[in-house]
CHARMM internal coordinates of N, CA and C (Angstrom, degrees):
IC EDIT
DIST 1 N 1 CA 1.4545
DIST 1 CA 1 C 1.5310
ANGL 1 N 1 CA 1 C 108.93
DIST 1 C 2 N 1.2794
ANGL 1 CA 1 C 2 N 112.83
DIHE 1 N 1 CA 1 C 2 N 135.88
DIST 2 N 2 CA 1.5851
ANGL 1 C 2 N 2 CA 121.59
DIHE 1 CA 1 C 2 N 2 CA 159.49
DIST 2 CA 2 C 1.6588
ANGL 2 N 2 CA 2 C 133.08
DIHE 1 C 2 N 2 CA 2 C -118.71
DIST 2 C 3 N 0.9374
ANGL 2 CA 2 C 3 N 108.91
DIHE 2 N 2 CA 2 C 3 N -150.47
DIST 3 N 3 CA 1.7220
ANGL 2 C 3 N 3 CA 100.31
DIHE 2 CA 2 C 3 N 3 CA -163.44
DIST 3 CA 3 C 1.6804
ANGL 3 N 3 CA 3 C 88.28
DIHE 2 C 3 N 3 CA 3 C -146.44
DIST 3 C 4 N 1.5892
ANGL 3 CA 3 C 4 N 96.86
DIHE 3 N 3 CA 3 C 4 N 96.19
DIST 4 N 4 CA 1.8227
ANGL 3 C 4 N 4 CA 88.91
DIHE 3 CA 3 C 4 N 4 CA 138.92
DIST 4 CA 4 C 1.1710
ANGL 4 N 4 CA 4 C 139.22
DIHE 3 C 4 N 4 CA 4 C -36.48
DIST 4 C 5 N 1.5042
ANGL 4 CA 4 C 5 N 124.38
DIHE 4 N 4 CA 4 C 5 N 106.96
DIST 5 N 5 CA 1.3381
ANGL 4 C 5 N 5 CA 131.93
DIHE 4 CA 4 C 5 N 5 CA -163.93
DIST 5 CA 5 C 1.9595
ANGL 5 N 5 CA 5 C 113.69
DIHE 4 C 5 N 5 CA 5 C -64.23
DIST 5 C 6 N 1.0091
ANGL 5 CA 5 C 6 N 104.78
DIHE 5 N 5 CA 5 C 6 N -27.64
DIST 6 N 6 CA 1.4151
ANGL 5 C 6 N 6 CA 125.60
DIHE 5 CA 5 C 6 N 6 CA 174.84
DIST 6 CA 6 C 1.4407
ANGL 6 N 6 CA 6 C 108.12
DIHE 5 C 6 N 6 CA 6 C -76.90
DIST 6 C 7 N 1.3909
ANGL 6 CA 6 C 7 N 126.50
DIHE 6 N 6 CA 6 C 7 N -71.67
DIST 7 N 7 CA 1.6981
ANGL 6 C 7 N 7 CA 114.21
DIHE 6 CA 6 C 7 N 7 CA -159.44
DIST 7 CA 7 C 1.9130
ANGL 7 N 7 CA 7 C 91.80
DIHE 6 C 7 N 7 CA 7 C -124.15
DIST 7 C 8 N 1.2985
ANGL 7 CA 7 C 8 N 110.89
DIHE 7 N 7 CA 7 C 8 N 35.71
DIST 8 N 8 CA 1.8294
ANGL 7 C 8 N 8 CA 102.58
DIHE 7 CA 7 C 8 N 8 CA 170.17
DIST 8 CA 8 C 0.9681
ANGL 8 N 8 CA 8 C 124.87
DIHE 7 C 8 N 8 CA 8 C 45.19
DIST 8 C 9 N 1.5930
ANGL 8 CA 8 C 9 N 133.94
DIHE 8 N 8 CA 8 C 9 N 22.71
DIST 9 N 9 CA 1.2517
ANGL 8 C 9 N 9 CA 132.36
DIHE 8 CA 8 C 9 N 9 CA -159.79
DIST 9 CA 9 C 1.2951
ANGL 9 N 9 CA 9 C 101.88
DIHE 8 C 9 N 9 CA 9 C -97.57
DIST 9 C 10 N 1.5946
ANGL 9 CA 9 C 10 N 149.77
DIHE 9 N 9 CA 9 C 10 N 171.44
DIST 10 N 10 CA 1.0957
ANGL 9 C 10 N 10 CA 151.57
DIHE 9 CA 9 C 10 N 10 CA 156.24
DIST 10 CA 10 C 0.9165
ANGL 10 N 10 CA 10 C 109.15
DIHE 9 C 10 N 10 CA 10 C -69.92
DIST 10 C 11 N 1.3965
ANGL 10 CA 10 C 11 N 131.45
DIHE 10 N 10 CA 10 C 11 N 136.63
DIST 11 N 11 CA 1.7467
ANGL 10 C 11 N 11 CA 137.08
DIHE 10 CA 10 C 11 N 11 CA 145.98
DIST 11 CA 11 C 1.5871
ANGL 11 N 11 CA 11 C 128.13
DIHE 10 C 11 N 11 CA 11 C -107.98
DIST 11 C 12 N 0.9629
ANGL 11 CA 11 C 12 N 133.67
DIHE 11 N 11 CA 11 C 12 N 155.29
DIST 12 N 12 CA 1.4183
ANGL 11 C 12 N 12 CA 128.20
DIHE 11 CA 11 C 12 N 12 CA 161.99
DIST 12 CA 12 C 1.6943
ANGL 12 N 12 CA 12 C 101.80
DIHE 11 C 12 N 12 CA 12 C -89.72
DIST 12 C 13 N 1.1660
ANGL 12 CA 12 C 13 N 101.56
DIHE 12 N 12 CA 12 C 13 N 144.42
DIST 13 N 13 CA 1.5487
ANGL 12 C 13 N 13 CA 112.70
DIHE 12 CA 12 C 13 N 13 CA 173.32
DIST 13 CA 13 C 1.8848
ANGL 13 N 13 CA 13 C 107.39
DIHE 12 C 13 N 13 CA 13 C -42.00
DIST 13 C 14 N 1.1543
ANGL 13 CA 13 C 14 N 97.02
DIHE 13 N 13 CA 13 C 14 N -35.47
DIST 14 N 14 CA 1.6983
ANGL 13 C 14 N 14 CA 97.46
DIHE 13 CA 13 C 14 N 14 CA -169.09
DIST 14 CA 14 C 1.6997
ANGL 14 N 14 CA 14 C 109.24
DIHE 13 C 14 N 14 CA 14 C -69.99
DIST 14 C 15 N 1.4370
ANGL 14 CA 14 C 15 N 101.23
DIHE 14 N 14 CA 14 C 15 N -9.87
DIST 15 N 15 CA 1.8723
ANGL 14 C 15 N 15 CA 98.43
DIHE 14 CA 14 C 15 N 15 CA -161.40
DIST 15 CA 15 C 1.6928
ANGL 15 N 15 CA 15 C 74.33
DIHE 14 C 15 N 15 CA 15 C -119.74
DIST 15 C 16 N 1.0658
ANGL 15 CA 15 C 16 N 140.66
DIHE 15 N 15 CA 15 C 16 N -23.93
DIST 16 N 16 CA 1.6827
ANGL 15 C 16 N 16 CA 132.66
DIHE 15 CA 15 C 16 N 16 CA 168.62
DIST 16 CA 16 C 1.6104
ANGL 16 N 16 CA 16 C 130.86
DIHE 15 C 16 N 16 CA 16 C -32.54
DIST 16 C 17 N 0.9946
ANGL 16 CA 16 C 17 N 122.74
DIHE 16 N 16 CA 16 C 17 N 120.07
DIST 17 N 17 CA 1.5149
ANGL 16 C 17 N 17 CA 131.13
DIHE 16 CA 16 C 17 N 17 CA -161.97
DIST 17 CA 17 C 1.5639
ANGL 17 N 17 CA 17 C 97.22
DIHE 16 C 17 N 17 CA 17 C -131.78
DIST 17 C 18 N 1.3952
ANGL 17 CA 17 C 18 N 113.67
DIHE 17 N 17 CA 17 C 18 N 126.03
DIST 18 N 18 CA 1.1297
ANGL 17 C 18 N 18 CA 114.43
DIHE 17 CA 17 C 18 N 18 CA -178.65
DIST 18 CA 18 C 1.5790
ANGL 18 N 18 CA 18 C 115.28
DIHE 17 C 18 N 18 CA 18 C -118.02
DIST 18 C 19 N 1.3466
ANGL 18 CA 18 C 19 N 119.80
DIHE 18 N 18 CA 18 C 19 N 137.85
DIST 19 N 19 CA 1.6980
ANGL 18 C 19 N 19 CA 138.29
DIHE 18 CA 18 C 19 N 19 CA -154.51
DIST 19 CA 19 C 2.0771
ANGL 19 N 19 CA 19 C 87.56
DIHE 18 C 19 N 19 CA 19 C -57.10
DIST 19 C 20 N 1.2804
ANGL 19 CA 19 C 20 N 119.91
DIHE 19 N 19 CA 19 C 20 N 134.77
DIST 20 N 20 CA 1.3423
ANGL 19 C 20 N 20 CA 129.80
DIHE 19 CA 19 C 20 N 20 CA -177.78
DIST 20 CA 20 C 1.4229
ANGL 20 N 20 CA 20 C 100.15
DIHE 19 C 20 N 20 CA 20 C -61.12
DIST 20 C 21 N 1.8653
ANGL 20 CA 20 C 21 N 135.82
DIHE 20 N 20 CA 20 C 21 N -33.58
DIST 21 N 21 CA 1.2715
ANGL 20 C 21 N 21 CA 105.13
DIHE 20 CA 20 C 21 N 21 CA -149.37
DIST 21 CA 21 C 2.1075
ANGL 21 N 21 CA 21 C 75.04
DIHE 20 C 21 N 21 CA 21 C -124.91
DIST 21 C 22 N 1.2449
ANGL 21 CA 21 C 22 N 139.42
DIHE 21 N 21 CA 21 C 22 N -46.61
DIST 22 N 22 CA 1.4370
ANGL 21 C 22 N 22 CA 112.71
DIHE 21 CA 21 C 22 N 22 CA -170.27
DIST 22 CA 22 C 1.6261
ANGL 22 N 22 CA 22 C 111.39
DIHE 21 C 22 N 22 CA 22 C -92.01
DIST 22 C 23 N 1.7160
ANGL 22 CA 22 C 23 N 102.15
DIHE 22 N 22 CA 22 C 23 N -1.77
DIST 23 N 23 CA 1.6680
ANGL 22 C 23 N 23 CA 94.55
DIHE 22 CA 22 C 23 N 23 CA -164.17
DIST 23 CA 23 C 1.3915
ANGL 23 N 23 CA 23 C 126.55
DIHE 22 C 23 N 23 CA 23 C 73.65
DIST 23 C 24 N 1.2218
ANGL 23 CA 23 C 24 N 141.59
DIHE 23 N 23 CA 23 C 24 N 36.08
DIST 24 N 24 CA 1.1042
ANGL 23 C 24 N 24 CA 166.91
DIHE 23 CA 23 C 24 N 24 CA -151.18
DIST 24 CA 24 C 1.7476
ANGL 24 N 24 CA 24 C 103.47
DIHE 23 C 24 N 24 CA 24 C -108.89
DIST 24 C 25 N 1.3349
ANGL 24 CA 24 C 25 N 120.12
DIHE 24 N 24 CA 24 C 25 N 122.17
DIST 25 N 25 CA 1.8005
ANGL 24 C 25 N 25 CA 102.17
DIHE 24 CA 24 C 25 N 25 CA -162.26
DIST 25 CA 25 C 2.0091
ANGL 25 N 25 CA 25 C 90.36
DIHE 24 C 25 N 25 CA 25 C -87.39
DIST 25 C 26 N 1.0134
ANGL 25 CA 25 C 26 N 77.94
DIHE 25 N 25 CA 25 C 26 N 145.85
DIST 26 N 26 CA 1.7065
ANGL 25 C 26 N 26 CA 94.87
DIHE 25 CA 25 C 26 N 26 CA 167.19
DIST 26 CA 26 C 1.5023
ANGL 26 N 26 CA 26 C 124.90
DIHE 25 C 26 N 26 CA 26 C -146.79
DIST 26 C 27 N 1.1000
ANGL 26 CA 26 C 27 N 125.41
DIHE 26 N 26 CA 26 C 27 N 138.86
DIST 27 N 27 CA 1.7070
ANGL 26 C 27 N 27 CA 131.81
DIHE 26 CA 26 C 27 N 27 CA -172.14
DIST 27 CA 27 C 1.7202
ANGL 27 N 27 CA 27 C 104.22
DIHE 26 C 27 N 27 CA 27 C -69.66
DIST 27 C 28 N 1.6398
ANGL 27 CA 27 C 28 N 103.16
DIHE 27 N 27 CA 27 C 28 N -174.42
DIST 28 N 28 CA 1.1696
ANGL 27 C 28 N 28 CA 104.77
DIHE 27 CA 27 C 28 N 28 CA -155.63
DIST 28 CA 28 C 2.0108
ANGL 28 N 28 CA 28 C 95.49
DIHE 27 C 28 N 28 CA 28 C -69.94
DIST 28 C 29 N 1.3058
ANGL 28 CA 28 C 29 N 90.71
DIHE 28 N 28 CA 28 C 29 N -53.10
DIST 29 N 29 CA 1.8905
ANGL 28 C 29 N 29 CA 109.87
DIHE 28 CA 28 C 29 N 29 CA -168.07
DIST 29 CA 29 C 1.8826
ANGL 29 N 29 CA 29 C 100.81
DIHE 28 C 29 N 29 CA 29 C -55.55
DIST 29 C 30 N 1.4527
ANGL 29 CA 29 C 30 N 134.61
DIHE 29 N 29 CA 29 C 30 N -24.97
DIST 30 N 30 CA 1.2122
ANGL 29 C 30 N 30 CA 130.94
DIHE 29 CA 29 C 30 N 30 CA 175.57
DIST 30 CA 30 C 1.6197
ANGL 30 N 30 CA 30 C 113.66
DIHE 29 C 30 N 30 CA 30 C -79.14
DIST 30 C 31 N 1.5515
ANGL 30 CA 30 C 31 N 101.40
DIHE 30 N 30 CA 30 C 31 N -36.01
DIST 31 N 31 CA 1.7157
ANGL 30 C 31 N 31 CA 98.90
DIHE 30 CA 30 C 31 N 31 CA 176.85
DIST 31 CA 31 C 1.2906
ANGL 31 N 31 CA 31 C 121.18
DIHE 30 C 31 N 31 CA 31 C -79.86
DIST 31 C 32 N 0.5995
ANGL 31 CA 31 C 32 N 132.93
DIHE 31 N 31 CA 31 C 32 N 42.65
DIST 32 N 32 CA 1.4239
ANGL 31 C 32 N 32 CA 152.73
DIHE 31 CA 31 C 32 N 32 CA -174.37
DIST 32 CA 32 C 1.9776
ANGL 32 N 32 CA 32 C 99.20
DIHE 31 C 32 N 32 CA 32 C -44.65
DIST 32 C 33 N 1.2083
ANGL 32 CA 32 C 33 N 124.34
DIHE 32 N 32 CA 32 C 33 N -91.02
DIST 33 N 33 CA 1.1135
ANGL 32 C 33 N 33 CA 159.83
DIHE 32 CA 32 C 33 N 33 CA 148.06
DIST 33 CA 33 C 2.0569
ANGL 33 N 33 CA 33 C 104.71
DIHE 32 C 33 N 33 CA 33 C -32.52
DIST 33 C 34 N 1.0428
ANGL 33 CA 33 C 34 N 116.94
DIHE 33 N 33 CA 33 C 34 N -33.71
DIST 34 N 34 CA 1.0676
ANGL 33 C 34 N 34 CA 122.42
DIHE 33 CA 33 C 34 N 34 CA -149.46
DIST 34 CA 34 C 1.6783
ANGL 34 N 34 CA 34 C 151.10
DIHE 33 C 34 N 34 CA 34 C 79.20
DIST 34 C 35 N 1.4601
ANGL 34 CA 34 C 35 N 94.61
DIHE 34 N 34 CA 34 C 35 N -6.66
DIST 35 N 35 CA 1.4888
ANGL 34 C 35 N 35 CA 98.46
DIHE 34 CA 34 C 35 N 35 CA -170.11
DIST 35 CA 35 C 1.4836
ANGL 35 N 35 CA 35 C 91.42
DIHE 34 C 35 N 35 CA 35 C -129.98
DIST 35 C 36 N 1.5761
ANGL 35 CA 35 C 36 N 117.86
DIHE 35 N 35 CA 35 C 36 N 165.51
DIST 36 N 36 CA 1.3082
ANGL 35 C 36 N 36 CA 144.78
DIHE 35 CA 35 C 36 N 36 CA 178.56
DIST 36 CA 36 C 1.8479
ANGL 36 N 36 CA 36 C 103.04
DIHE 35 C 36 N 36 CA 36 C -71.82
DIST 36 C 37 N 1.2897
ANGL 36 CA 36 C 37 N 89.84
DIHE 36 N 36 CA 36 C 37 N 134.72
DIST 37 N 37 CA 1.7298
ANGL 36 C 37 N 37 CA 99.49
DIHE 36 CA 36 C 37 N 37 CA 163.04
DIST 37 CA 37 C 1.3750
ANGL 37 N 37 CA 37 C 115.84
DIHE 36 C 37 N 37 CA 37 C -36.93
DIST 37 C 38 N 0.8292
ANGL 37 CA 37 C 38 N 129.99
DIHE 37 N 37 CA 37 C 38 N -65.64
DIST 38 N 38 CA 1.5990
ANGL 37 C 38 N 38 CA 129.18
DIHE 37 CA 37 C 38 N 38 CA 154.85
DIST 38 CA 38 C 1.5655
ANGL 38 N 38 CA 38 C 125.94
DIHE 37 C 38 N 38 CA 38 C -18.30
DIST 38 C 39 N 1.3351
ANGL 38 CA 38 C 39 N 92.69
DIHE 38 N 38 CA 38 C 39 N -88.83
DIST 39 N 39 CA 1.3703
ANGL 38 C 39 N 39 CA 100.07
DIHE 38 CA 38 C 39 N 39 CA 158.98
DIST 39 CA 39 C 1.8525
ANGL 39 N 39 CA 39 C 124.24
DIHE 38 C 39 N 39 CA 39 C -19.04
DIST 39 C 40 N 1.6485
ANGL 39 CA 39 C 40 N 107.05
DIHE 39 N 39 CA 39 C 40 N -78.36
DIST 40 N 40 CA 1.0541
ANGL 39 C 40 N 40 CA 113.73
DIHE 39 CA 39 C 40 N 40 CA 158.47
DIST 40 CA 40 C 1.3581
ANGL 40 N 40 CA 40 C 132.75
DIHE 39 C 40 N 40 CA 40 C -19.39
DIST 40 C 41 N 1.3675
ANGL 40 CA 40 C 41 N 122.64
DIHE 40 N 40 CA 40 C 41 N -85.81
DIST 41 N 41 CA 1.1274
ANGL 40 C 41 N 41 CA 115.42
DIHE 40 CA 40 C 41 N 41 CA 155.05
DIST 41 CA 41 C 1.1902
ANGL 41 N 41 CA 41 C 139.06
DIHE 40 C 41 N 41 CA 41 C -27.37
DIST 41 C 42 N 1.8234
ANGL 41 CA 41 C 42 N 135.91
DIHE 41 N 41 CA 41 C 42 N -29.70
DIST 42 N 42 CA 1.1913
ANGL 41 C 42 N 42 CA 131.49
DIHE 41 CA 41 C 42 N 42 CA 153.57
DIST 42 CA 42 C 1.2459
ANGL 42 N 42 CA 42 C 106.35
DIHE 41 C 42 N 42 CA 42 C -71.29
DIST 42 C 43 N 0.5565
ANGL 42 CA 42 C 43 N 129.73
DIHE 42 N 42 CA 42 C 43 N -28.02
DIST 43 N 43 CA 1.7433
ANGL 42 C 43 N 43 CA 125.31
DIHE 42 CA 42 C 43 N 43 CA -172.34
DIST 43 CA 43 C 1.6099
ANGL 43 N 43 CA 43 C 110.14
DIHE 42 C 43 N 43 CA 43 C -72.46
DIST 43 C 44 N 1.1941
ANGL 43 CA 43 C 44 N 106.76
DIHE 43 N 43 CA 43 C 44 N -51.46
DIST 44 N 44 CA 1.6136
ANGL 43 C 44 N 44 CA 108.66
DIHE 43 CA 43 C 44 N 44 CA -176.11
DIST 44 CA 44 C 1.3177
ANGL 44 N 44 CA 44 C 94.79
DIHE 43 C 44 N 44 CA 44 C -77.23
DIST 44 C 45 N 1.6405
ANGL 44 CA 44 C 45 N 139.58
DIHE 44 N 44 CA 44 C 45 N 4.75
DIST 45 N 45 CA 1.5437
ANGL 44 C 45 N 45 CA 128.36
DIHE 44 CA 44 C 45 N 45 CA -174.39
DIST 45 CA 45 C 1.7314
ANGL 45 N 45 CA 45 C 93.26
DIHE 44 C 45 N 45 CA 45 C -88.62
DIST 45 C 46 N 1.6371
ANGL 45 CA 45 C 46 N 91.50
DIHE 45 N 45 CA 45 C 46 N -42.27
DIST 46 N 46 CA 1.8626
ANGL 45 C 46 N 46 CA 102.45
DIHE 45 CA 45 C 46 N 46 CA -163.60
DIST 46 CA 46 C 1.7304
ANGL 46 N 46 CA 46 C 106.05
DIHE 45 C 46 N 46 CA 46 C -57.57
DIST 46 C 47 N 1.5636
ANGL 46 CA 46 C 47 N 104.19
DIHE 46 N 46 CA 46 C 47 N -21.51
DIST 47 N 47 CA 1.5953
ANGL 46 C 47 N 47 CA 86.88
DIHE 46 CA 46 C 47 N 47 CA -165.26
DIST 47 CA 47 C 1.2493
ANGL 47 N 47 CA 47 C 102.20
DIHE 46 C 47 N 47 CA 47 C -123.13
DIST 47 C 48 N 1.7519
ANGL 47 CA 47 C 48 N 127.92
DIHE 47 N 47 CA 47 C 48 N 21.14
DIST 48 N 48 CA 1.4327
ANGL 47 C 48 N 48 CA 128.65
DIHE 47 CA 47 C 48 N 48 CA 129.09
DIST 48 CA 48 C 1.4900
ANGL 48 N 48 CA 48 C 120.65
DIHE 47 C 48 N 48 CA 48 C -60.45
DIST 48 C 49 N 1.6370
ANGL 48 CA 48 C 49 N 96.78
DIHE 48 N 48 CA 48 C 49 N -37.91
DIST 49 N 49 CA 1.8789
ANGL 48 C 49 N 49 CA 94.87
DIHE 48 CA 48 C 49 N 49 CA -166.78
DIST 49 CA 49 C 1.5329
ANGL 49 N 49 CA 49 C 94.00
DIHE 48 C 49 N 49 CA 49 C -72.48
DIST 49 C 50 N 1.1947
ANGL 49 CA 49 C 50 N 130.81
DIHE 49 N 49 CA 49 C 50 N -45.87
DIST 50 N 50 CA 1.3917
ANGL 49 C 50 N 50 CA 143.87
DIHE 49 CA 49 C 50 N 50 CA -173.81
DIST 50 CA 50 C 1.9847
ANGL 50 N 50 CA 50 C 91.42
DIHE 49 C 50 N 50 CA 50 C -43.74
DIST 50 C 51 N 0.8971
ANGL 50 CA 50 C 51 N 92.26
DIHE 50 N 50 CA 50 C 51 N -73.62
DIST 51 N 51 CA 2.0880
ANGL 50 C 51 N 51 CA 105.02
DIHE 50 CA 50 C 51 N 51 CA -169.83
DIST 51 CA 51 C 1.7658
ANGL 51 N 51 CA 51 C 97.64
DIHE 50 C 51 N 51 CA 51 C -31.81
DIST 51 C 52 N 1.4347
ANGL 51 CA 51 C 52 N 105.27
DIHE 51 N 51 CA 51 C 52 N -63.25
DIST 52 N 52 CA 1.5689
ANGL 51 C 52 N 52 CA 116.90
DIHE 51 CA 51 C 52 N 52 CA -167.47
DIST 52 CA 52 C 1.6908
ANGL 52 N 52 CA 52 C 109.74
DIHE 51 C 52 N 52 CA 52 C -48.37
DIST 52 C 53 N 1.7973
ANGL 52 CA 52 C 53 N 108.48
DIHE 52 N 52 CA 52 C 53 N -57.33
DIST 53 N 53 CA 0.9609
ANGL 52 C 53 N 53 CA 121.08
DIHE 52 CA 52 C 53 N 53 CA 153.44
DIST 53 CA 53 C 1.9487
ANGL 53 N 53 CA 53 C 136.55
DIHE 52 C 53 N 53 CA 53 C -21.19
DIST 53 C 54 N 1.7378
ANGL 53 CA 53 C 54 N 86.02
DIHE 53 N 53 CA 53 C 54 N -36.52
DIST 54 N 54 CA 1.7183
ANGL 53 C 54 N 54 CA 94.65
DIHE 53 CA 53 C 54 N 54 CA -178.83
DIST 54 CA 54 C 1.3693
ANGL 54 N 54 CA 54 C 96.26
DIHE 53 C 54 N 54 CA 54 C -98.18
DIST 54 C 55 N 1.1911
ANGL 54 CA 54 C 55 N 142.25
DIHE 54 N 54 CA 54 C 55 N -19.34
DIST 55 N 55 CA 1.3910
ANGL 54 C 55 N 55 CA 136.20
DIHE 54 CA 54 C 55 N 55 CA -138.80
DIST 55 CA 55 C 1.9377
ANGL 55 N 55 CA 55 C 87.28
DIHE 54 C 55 N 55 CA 55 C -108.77
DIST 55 C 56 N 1.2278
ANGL 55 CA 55 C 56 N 136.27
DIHE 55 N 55 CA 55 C 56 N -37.70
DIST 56 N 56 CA 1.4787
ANGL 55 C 56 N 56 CA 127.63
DIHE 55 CA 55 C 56 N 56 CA 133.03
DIST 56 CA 56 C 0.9695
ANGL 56 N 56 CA 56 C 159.24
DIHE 55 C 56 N 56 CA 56 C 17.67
END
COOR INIT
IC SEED 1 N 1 CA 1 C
IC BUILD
């Protein structure tokens, strides 16, 4: 068993979903998107700076 890093819930390895870019385990209802809150947030930072970058 592990611990969704997002909402602490228990998982079994078999129902375990891991974040696309650090690997971070997350349950079914947190992966939504696929990636960790964390994650997320860099990601939507990279492709604001990216936008600003085009708008230039």
């Amino acid at each position: 068993m592990v611990e969704c890093v997002e909402c602490n819930k228990e998982i079994t390895e078999d129902e375990e979903i891991c974040c696309e870019i650090c690997g971070a385990p997350l349950c079914q209802e947190c992966a939504v998107n696929g990636l960790c809150a964390a994650c997320t947030e860099l990601w939507i930072a990279e492709i604001d700076l990216e936008n600003a970058e085009n708008e230039t």
